[in-house]
N, C-alpha and C positions, 0 to 999 in steps of 0.2 A: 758597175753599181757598188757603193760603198753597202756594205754587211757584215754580221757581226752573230758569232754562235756560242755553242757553252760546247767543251769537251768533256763528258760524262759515258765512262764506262758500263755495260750493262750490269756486268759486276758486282756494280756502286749503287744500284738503284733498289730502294728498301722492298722487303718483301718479308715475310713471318717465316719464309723458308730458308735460310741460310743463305741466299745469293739474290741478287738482282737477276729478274726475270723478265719473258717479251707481254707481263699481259697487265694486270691494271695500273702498277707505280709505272709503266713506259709509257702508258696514254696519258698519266696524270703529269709528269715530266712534260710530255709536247704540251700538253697542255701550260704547264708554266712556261715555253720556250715560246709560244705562241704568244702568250699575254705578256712575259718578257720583251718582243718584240723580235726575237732572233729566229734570223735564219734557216741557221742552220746548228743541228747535233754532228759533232763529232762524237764515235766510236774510237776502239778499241777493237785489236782482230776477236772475232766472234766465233774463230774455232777449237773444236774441242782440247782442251787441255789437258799435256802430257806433267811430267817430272818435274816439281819445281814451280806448278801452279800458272806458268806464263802464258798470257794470250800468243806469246812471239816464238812459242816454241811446242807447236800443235801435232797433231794426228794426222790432221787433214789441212790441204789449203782450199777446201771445197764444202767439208765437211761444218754443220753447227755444232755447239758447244750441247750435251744432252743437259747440263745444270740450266740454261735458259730456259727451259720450257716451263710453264707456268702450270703450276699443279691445280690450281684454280679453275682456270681456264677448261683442262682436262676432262673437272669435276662437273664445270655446268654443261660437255657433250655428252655426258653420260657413262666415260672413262674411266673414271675414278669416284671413290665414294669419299665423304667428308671421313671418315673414320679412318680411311687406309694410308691416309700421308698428317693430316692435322696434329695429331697428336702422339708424332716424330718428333723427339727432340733434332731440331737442327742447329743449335749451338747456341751459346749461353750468350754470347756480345752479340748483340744487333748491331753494331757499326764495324762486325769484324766477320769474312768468310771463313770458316772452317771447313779447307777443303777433305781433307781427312774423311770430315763425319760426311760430307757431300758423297764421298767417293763408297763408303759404304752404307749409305740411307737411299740413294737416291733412284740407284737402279732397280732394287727390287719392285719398288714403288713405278718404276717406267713400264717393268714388264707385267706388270698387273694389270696400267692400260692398253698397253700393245697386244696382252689375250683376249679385251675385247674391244678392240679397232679390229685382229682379224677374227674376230667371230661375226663383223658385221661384214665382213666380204665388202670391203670399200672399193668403186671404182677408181675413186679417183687415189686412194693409194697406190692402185697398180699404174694408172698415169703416170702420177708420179715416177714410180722406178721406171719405165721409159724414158720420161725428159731428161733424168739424167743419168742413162747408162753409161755416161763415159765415161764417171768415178769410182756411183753409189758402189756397185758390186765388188770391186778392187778393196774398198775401205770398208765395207760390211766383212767381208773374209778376212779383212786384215784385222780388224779389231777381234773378230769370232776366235781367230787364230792365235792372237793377242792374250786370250782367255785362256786358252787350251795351254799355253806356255809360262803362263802364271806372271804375263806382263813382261817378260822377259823380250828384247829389243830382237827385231827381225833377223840381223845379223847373227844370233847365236842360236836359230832354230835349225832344224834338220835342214841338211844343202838340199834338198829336191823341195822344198816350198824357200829356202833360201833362195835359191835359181829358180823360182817359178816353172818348173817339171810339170807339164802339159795334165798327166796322170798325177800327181803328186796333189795339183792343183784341185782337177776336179773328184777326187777321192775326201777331200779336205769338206767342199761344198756341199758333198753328200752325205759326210757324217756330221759336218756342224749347218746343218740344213737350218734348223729351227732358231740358232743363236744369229745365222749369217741374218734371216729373216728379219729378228729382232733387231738389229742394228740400222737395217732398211728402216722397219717402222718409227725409231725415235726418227731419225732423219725427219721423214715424213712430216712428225709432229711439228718439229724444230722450226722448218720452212714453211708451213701449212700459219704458224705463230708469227714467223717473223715478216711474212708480206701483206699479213695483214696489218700488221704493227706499220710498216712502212707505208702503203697506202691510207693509213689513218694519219701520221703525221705527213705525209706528203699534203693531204687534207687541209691542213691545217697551215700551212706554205710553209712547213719544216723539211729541209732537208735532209738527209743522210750523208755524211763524208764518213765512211769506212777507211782501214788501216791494212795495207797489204806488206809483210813482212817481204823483205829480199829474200832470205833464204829461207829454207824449209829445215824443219828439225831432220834429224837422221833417222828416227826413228819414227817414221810417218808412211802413210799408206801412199804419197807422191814417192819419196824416194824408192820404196820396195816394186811398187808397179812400172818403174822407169829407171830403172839405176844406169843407163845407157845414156843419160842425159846429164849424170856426174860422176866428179871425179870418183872412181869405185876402184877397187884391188878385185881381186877373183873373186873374194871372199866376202863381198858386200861393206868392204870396212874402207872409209875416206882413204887418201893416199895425204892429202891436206883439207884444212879446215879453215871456216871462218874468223877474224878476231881483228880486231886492233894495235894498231904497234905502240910499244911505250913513249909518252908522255908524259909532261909536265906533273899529268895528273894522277901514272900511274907507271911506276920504273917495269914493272912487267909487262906490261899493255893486255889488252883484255884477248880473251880465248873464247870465242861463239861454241866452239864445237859442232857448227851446220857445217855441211857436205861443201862442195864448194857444183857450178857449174859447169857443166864442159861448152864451156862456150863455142871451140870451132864446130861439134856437132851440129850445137844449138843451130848456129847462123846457115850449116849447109842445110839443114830443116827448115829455113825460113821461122825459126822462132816458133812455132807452133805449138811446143807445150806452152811455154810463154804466153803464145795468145790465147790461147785454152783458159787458161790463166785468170789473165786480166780482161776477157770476156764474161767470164762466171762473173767476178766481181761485180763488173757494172749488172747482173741482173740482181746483185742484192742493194747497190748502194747509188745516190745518183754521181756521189765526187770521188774519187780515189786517192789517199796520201800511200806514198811509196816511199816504204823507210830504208833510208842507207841508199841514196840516191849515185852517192860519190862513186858506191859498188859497180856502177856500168862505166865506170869511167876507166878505173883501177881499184883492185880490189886486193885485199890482203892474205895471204896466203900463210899457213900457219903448219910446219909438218906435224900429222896426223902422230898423238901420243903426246908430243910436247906437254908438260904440264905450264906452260905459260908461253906470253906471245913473242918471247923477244929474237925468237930464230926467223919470226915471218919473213917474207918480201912482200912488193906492191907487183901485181901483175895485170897485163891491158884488160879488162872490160871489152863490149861487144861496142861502147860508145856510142853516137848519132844514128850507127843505122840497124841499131836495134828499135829504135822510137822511130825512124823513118817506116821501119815493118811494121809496127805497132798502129800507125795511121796508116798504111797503105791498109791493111786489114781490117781493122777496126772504127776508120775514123778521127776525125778531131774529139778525144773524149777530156773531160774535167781530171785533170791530174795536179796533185798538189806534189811538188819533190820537197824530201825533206834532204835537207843539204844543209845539216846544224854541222860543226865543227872543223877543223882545217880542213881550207879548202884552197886548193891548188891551183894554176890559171885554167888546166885541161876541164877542170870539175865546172870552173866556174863559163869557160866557152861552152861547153855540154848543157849545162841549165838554158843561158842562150839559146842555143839550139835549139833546144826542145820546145822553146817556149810556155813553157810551166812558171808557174811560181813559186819561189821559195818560200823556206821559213826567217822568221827572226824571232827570238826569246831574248824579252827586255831583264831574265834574271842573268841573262850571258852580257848586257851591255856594261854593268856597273865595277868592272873590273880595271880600277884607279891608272893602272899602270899602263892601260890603253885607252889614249883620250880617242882614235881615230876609230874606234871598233866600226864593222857593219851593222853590232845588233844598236846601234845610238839611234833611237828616231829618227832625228832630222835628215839622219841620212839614207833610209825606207825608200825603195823607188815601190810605185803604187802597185805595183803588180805582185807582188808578195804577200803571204800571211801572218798576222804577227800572232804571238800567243805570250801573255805574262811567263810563263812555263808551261811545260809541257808534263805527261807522265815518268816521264824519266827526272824530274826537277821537282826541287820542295815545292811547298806553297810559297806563298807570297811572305804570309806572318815567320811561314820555317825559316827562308831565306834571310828576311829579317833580323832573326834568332841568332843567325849561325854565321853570315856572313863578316867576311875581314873589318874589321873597325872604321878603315878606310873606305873602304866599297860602300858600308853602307851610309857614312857620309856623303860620299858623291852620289849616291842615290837620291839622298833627301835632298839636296840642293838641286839637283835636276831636275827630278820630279815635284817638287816643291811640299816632299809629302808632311803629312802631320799624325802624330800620334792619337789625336783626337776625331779623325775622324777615321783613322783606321788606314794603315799602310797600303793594305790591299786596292782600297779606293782609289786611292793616289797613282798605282803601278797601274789599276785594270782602265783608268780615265785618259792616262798618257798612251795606250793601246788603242783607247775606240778613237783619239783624236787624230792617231799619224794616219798618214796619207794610205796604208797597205788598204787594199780592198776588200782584205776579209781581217776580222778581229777574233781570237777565239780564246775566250777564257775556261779556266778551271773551274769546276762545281765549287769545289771546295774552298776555291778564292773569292768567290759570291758570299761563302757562309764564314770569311775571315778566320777558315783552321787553319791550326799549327803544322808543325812537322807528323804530330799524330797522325794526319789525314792524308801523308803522301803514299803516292801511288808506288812508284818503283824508285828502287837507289839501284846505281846500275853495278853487276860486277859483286851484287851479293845474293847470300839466299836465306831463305825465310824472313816472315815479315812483309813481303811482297806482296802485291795484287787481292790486298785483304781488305782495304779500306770500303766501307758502306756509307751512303748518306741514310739519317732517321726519316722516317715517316713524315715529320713534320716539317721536313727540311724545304719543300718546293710550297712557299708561303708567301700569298696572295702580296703582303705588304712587300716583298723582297723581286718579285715581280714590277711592280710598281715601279720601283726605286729604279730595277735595272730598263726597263723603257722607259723613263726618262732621260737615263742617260745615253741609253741607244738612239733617243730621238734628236738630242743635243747635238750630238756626233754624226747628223743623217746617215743612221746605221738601219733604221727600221725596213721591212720589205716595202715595195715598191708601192703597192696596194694602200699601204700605212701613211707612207710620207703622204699621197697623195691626200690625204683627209687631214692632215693634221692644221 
């Protein structure tokens, strides 16, 4: 069935508190996606944020972000008073996060509600920490301990909680008893916000497509509870790293700086952190996109310290029968690969295999010098997702902006687009028309922004992951316009076409 979503960061979604949050702009959002006529909401990874502000370089791969939780929400169980977070300044641009002030405003204010979540002796809090002992506790001590070293990366704390020292460990838990606590209780909140969020738009026949990073930051409570499952020295420190090799587009090629995986381990374990993994996920989301797909194929290897990528090698991936383990365990589950840039014949028999479907980005098509590209429409087999761009790509009008003189010639004669009615229109219409089964645009190519509005430039910092949509941005007549055009293209849910 032909369908059609918006990709919108939680981030991104307005709120009077510095951040898009899971509680009234997320209902009022489905609510536009619904009368939109879409699908499905794509996300953004949704866990907590380390160095550098990026969803793609977390604490946790389990763990929520504490800035989602909706301070509102808090206030109408009785949490929080109107006095103790409202008249916080949280930053002066509404269409910009300030993580900074996030980072010192937001916790004091969380542990004000968590003194009285436990003063009311919640059962179901303690539930909670049961269902998911197989992380919370690891990443509650981790982050406690995180405090106690002044943020300071796991690798450079004392070697007996470095090596996780049996005594070491539980000496830790007894003196930071009340902090480890509190890190449990945001948890709590976080999850307790976000499945209600999600059985509200599920409600509404909106989907959830979440964002599962390949690799894990280094500095994260997966690595430190597991360093057995990657590449590690004695001393907690990578041997090699994640990155990209140079190209056209960058003579050094890019440098991740993630751990890398010990895949012969992985595979004599049957995968099992893996499916740990991408088990947790499907209970937050119903589709999964898995970025850097090409990574189980061959992966790049980068020696640990390099300050750029160009020493890397490509080295095998676990291939096929990592996905074969992934369904013998788990099932035939909704997986999207993102398989954007060279791609090799290995990478491209591995998609096959899998039988997922890829990506295409119509702002990767208009590149003059390749009339045959994959990302050209006509040439879309259906089983794929298209997307005008992605968060890693300008908008539509930036692209416009910025692009070669040529490119964006052959743009307009392809897509036939016009100034007059807005480029945007032109790129996101030739998307719901191709044949791919799911179509997914950018919020911000709905509201025709510029470069202002982009999400991420890859391979820089600051600047990043700051972009907000206003208040008034999810507007009844913009709604309108875009179910029409979802209806033209029979993109609408199944429920819809049937009435139309």
């Amino acid at each position: 069935m032909r369908k059609a979503g918006i990709l919108m960061p939680v981030s991104a979604l307005p709120s009077p508190y510095g951040i898009g949050t899971l509680g009234a702009a997320a209902r009022e959002f489905v609510d536009f996606l619904e009368a939109g006529g879409q699908s499905c909401w794509q996300l953004l990874p949704v866990g907590p944020t380390s160095y550098g502000d990026s969803p793609y370089q977390s604490f946790s791969s389990y763990a929520g972000n504490p800035y989602f939780i909706d301070l509102d929400e808090l206030a109408l169980e009785g949490l929080l008073l109107p006095e103790e977070y409202q008249d916080i300044q949280w930053g002066e641009d509404p269409e910009r996060v300030d993580y900074g002030l996030l980072y010192q405003e937001r916790f004091p204010v969380l542990r004000t509600a968590v003194d009285r979540l436990l003063a009311e002796k919640r059962p179901d809090y303690e539930s909670f920490c049961q269902e998911q002992a197989q992380w919370l506790p690891d990443y509650a001590l981790f982050m406690a301990l995180k405090e106690v070293h002044h943020g300071a990366p796991w690798s450079e704390w004392d070697p007996s909680l470095r090596e996780r020292n049996h005594l070491a460990l539980a000496r830790a838990r007894q003196s930071l008893v009340q902090d480890v606590i509190f890190w449990k209780c945001v948890q709590f909140l976080f999850f307790r916000q976000w499945r209600a969020l999600k059985a509200y738009a599920n409600g509404k026949g909106v989907y959830i497509i979440g964002d599962l990073p390949i690799y894990v930051s280094g500095d994260s409570a997966d690595v430190w509870a597991n360093p057995d499952q990657f590449q590690l020295d004695e001393k907690g420190l990578p041997t090699e790293v994640a990155g990209c090799p140079p190209d056209g587009f960058s003579a050094d090629g890019q440098l991740w700086g993630n751990p890398l995986f010990d895949w012969e381990r992985m595979k004599e374990e049957g995968y099992a952190w893996w499916l740990r993994r991408i088990a947790f996920q499907f209970q937050l989301y119903d589709t999964l996109r898995i970025d850097h797909f090409r990574g189980f194929d061959q992966y790049f290897a980068v020696p640990y310290g390099d300050s750029n990528a160009q020493r890397g090698r490509w080295k095998s991936g676990p291939g096929i029968d990592f996905f074969k383990a992934v369904n013998r365990a788990l099932g035939k589950k909704d997986i999207i690969a993102e398989d954007l840039g060279f791609l090799t014949p290995s990478v491209r028999r591995l998609l096959r295999s899998s039988g997922y479907p890829g990506m295409k980005v119509l702002e990767f098509a208009f590149d003059s010098r390749d009339a045959e590209s994959d990302y050209m429409p006509h040439r879309y087999p259906t089983h794929c997702v298209v997307y005008t761009g992605t968060h890693d790509n300008n908008t539509v009008q930036g692209w416009m902006a910025s692009a070669l003189k040529e490119d964006r010639a052959y743009a307009k004669a392809y897509l036939r687009l016009s100034s007059q009615e807005g480029y945007h229109w032109g790129m996101m219409r030739t998307a719901w028309s191709s044949p791919a089964e799911l179509a997914v645009m950018q919020f911000q190519d709905l509201l025709g922004l510029g470069s202002e509005a982009r999400i991420n430039t890859p391979s820089t910092l600051g600047n990043n992951w700051q972009w907000r949509a206003l208040p008034a941005a999810f507007d009844e007549k913009l709604a309108r316009r875009l179910y029409r055009e979802t209806r033209v293209y029979q993109r609408l849910p199944q429920a819809k076409m049937s009435k139309k």
